[in-house]
TISEVO-583307 format. One line per 3 residues: number of its first residue (from 0); their letters; for each residue x, y, z of N, C-alpha, C. Coordinates in pm, 1 decimal. Atoms other than C-alpha are relative to their C-alpha. Layout:
# residues N
NUM	a	X,Y,Z,X,Y,Z,X,Y,Z | ... .
# end
This chain:
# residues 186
0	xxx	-11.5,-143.9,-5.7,-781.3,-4.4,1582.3,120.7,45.4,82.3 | -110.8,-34.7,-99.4,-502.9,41.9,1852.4,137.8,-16.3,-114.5 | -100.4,-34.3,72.5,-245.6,-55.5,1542.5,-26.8,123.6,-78.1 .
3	xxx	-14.3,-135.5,59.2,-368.4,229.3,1374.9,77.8,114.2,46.6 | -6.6,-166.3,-67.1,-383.9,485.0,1637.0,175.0,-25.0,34.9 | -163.2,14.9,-43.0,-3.3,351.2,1721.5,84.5,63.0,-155.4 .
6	xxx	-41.9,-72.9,186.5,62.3,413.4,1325.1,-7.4,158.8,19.4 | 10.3,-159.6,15.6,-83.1,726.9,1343.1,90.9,98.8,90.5 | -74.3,-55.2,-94.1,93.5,819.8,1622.2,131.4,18.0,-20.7 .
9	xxx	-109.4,-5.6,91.4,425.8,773.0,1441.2,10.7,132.5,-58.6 | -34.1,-88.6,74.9,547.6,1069.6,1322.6,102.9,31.9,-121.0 | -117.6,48.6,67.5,841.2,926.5,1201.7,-50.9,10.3,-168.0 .
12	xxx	29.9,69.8,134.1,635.9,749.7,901.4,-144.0,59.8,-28.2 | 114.6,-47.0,44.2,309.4,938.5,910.8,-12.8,71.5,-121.1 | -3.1,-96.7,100.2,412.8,1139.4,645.7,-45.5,-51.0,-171.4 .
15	xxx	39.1,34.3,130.0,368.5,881.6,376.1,-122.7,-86.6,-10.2 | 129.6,18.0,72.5,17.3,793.4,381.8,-101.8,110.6,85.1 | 128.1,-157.0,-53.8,-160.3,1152.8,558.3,76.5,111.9,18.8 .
18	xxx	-36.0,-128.9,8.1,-142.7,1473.8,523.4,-47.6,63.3,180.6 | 69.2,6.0,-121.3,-299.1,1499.0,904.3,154.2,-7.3,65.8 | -134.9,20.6,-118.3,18.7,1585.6,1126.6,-20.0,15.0,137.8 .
21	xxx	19.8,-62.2,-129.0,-139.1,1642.6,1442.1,-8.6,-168.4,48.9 | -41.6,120.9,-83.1,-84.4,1403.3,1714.7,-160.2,-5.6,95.2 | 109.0,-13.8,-67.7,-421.0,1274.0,1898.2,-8.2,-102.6,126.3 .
24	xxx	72.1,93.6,-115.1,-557.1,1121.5,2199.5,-59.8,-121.4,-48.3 | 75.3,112.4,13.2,-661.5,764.7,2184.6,-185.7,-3.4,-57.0 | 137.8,22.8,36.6,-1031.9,878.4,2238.8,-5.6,69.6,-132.3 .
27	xxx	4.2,-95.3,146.2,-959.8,1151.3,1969.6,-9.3,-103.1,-109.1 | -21.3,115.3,150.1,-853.3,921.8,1687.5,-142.5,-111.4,-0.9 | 108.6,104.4,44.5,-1100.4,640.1,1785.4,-171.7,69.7,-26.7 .
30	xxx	115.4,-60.4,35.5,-1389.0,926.1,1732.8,4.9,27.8,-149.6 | 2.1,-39.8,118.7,-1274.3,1019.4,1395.8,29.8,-148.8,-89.2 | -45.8,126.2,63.8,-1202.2,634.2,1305.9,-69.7,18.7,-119.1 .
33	xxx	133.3,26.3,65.7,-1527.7,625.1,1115.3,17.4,55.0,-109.2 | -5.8,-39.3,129.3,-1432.8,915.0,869.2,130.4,-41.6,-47.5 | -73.5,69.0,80.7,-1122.0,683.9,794.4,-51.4,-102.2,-89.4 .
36	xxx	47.9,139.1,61.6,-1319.3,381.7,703.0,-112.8,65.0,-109.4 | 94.1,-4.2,15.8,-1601.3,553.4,586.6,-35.3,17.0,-188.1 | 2.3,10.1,193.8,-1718.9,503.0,184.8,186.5,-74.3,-61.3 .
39	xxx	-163.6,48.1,43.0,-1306.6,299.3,215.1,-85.8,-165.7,21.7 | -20.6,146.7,-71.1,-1219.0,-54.2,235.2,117.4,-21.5,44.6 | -87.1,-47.5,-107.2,-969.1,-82.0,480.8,68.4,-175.7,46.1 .
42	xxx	-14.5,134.6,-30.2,-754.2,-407.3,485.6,144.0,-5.9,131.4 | -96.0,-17.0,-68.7,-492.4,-475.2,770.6,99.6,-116.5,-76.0 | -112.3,110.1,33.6,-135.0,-661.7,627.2,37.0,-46.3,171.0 .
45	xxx	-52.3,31.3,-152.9,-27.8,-878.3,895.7,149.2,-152.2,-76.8 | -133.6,73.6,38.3,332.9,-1103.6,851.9,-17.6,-118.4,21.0 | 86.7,97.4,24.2,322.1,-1446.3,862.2,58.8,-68.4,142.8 .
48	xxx	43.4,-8.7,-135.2,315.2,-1440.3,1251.7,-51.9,14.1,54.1 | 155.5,-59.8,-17.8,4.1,-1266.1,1238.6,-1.8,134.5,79.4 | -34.7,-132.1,-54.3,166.3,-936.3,1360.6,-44.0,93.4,-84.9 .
51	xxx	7.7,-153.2,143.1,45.0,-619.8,1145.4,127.6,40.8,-19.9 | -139.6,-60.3,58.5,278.5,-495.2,936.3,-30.1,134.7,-63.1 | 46.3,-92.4,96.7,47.8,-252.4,736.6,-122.4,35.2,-24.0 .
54	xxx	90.8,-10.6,26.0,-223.2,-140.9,572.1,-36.5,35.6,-173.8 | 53.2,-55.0,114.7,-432.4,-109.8,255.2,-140.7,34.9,16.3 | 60.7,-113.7,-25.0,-677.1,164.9,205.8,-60.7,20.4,-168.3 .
57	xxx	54.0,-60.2,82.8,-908.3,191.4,-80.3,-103.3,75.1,6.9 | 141.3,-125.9,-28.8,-1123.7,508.3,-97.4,-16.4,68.2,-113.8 | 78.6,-87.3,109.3,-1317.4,737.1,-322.7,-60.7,-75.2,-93.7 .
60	xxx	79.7,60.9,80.4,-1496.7,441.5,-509.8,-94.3,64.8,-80.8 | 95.5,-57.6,51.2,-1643.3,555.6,-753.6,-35.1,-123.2,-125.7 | 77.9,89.0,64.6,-1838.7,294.2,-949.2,-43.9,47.0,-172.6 .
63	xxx	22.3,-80.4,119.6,-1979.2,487.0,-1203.0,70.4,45.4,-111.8 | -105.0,-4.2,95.0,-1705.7,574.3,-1382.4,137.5,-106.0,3.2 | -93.1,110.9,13.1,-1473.1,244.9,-1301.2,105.3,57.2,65.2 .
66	xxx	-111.0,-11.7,-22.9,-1202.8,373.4,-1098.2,14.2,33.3,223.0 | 4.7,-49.5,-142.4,-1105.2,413.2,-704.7,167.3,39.7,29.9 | -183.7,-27.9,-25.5,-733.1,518.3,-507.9,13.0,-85.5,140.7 .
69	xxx	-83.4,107.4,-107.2,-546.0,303.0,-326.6,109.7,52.9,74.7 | -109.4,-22.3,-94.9,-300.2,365.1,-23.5,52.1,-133.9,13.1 | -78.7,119.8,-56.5,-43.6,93.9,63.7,95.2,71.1,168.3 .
72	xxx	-87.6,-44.4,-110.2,124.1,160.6,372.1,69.2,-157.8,76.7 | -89.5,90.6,-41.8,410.2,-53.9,509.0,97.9,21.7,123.7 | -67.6,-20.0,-85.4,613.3,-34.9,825.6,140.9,28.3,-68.3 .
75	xxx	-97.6,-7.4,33.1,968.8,32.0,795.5,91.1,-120.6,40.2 | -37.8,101.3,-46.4,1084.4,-276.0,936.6,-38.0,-164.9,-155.0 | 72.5,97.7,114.5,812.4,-478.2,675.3,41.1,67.8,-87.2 .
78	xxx	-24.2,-18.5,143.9,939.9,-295.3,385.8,28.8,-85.1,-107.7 | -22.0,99.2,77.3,975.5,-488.5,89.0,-46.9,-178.9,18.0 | 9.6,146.6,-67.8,863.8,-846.4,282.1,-111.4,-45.0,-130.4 .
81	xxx	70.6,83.8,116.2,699.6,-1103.2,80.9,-154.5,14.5,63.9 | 107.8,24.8,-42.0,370.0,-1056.4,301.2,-92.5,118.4,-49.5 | 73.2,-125.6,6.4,340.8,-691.1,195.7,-37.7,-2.7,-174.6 .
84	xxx	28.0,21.7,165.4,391.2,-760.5,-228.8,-116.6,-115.9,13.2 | 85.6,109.4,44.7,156.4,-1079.6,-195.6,-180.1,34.1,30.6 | 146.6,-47.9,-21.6,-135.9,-885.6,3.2,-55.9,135.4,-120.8 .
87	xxx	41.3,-97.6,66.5,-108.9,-568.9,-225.5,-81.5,-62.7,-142.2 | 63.2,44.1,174.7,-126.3,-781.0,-567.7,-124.0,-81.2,60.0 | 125.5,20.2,9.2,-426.7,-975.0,-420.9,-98.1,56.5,56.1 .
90	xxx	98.2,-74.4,-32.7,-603.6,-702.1,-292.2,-23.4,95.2,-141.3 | 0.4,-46.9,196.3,-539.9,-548.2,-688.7,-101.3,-93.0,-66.3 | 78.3,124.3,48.3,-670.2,-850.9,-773.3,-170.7,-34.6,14.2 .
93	xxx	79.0,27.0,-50.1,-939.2,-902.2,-581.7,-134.2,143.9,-39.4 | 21.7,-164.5,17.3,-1086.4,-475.6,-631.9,-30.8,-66.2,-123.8 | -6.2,4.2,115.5,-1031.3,-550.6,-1007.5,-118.2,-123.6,-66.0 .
96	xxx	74.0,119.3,17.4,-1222.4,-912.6,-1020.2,-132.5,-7.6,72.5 | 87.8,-63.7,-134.2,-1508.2,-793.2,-737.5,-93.7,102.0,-64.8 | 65.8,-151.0,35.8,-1590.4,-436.6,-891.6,-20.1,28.3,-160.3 .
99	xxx	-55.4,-71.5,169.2,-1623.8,-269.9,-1251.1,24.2,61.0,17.1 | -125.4,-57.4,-0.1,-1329.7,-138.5,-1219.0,87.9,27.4,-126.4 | -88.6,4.6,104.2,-1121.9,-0.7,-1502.8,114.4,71.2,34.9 .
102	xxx	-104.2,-38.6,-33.3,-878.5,156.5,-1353.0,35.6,53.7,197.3 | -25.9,-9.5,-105.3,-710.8,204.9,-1022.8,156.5,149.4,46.0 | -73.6,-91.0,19.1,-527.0,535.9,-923.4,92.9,17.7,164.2 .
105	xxx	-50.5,-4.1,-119.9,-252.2,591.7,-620.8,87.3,102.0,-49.8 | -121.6,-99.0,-37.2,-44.4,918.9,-508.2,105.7,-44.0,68.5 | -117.7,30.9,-60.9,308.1,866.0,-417.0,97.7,138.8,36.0 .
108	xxx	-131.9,-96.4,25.5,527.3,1141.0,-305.1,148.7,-54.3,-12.5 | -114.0,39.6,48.8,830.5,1138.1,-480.6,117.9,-39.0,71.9 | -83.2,45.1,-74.2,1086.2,1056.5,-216.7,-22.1,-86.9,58.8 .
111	xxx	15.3,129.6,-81.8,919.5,766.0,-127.8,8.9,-82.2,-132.1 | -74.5,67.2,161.5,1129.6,572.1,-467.4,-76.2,-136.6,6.8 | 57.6,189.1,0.8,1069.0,203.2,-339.1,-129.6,13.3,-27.5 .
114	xxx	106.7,38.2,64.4,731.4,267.4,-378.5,-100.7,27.9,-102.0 | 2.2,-43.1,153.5,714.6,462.3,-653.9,22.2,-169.9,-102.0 | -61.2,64.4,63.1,935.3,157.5,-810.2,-86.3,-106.6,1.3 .
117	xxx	78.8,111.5,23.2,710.6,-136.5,-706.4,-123.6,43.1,-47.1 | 156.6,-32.3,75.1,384.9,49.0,-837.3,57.1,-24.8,-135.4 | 1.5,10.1,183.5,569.8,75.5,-1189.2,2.6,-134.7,-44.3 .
120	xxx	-39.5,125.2,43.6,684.5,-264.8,-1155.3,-110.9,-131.7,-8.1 | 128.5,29.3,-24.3,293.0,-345.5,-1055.4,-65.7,-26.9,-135.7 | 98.4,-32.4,133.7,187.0,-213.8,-1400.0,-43.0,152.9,28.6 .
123	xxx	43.7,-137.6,16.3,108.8,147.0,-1281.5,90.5,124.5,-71.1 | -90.2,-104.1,104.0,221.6,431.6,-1544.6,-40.8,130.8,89.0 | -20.5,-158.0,-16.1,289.2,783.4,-1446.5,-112.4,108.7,-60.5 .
126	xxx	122.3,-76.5,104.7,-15.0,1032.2,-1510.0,44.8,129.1,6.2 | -43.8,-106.2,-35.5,105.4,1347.1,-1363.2,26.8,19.6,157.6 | -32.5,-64.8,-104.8,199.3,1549.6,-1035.9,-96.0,96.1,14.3 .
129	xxx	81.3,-114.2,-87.4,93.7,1764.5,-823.2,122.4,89.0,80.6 | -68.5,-98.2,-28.9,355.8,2029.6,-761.9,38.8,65.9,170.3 | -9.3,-60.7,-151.6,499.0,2116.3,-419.2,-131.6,-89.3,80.3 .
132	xxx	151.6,16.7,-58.7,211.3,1924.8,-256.9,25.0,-25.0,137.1 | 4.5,58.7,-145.8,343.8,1787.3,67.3,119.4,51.5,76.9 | -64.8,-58.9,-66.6,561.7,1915.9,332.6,124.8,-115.2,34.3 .
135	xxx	-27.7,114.3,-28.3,829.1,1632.6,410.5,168.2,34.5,49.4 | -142.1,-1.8,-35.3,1226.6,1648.8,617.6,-5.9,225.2,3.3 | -11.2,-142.1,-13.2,1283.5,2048.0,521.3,-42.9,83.1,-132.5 .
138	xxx	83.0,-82.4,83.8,1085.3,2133.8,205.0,-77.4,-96.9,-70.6 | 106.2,67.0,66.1,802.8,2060.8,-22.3,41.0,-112.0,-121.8 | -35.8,53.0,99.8,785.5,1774.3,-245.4,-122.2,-0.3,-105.7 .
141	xxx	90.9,-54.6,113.0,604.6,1708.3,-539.9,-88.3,-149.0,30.1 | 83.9,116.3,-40.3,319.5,1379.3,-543.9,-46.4,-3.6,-131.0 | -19.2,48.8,138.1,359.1,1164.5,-845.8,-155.8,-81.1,-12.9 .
144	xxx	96.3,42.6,48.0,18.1,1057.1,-976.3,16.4,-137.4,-77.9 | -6.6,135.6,54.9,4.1,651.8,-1058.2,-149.4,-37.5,-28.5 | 85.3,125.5,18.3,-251.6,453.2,-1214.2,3.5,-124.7,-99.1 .
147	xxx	-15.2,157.1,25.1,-329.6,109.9,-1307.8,-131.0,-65.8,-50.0 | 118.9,-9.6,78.7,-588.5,53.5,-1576.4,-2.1,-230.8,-16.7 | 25.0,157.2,-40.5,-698.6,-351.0,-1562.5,24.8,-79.8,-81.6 .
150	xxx	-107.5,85.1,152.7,-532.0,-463.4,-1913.0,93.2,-12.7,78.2 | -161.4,-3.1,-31.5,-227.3,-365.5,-1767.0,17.4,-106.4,168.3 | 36.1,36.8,-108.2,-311.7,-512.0,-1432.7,-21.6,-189.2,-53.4 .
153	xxx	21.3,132.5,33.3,-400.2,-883.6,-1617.8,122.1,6.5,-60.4 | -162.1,57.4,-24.8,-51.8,-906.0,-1758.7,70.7,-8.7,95.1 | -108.6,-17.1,-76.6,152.2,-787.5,-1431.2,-35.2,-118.4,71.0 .
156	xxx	14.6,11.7,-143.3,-25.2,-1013.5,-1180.2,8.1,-173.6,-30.7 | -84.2,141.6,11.2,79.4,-1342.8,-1302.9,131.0,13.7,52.6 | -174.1,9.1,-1.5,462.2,-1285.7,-1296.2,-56.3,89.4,166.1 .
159	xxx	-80.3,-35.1,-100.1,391.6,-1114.6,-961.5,-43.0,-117.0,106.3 | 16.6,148.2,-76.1,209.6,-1385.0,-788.2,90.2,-91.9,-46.1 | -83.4,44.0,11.1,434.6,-1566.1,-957.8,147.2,-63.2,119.9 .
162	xxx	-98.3,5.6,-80.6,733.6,-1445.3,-770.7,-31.5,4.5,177.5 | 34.1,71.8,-160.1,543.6,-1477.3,-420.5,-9.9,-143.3,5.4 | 22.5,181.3,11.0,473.0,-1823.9,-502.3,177.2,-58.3,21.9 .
165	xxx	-153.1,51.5,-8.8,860.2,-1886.5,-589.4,60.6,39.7,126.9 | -22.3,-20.9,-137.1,954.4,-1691.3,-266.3,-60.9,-84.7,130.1 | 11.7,99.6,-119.0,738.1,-1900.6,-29.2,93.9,-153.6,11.1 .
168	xxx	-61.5,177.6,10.5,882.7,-2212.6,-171.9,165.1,-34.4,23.6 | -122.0,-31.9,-68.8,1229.9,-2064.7,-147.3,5.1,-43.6,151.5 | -27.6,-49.9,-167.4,1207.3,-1989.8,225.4,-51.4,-136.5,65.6 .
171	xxx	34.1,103.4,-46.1,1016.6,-2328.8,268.3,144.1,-115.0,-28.8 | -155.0,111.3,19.2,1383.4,-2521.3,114.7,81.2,54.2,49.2 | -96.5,-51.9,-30.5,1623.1,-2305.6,276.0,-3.4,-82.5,132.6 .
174	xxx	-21.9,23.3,-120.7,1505.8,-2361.8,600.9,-154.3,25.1,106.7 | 138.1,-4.2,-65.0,1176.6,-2451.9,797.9,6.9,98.7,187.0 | 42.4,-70.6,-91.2,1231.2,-2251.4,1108.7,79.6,154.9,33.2 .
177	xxx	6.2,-190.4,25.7,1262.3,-1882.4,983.8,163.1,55.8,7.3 | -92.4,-112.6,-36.5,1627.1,-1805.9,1014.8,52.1,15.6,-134.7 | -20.4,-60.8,154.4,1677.4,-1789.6,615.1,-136.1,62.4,-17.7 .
180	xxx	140.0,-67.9,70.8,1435.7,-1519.5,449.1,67.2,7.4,-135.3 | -20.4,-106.7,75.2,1386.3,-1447.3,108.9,-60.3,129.4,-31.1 | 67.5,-153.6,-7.0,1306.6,-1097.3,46.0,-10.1,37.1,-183.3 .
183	xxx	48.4,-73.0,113.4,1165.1,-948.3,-286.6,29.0,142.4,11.0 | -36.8,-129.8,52.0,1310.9,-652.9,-445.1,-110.5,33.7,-104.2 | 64.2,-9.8,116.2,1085.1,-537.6,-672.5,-9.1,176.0,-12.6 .
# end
């Protein structure tokens, strides 16, 4: 919980996974923890140092009709890292193979591209917007509606495990004590 409330505390980067801009007290935040987690599943990314890097955030399960929404959240430092593509696709994975699930839905506001770009490149298609929705730098943007129906989801997640697989094995021939990385663009 203390990486959260340090997350949250960020103002910098709070903007792209809560609409919640207010800044809180330790005890504050750890009182309202509960209605973060609460009806979510709540995974922490951590690098392969065992440092957090992130988080994933599935909430609004809804069973009944096959579908829930997913948050990814990534540091700015971990952006793009092979720890953050390898936990997202097997937490996709895992949701999808776990639940009856037919589809999986995530908001992106539009100025956040990279991760617009790796959801499409995930398998998630474009459903719609939501107009002006979020406040972000010096005016409103708009919040691009993604989802990711579980056909589409059993083709992508070969080729993306895939390319984590080829990336570890990279970084394992370059050089065993970390000063080559490879990094995934996706």
């Amino acid at each position: 919980m203390p990486t959260l409330f340090k997350w949250h505390s960020d103002l910098s980067n709070l903007h792209l996974w809560s609409s919640d801009r207010r800044l809180y007290s330790a005890e504050n935040f750890n009182s309202g923890y509960p209605n973060f987690v609460s009806g979510a599943i709540v995974v922490l990314i951590s690098d392969s140092a065992g440092l957090p890097i992130g988080f994933i955030r599935a909430f609004d399960l809804n069973f009944s009709d096959g579908w829930l929404k997913l948050t990814v959240v990534v540091n700015d430092v971990a952006n793009r890292r092979l720890e953050a593509l390898e936990a997202t696709a097997l937490f996709i994975d895992y949701m999808f193979s776990s639940f009856p699930l037919r589809k999986i839905y995530s908001g992106v506001p539009e100025y956040d591209v990279d991760t617009l770009a790796f959801l499409e490149r995930a398998g998630f298609v474009r459903e719609g917007r939501d107009v002006d929705y979020i406040w972000h730098g010096d005016k409103f943007w708009d919040v691009v509606q993604l989802s990711l129906f579980r056909s589409a989801w059993d083709e992508t997640r070969k080729e993306l495990l895939r390319l984590a697989d080829l990336a570890v094995d990279l970084n394992s021939a370059l050089d065993g004590d970390g000063r080559h990385e490879v990094r995934l663009s996706v």
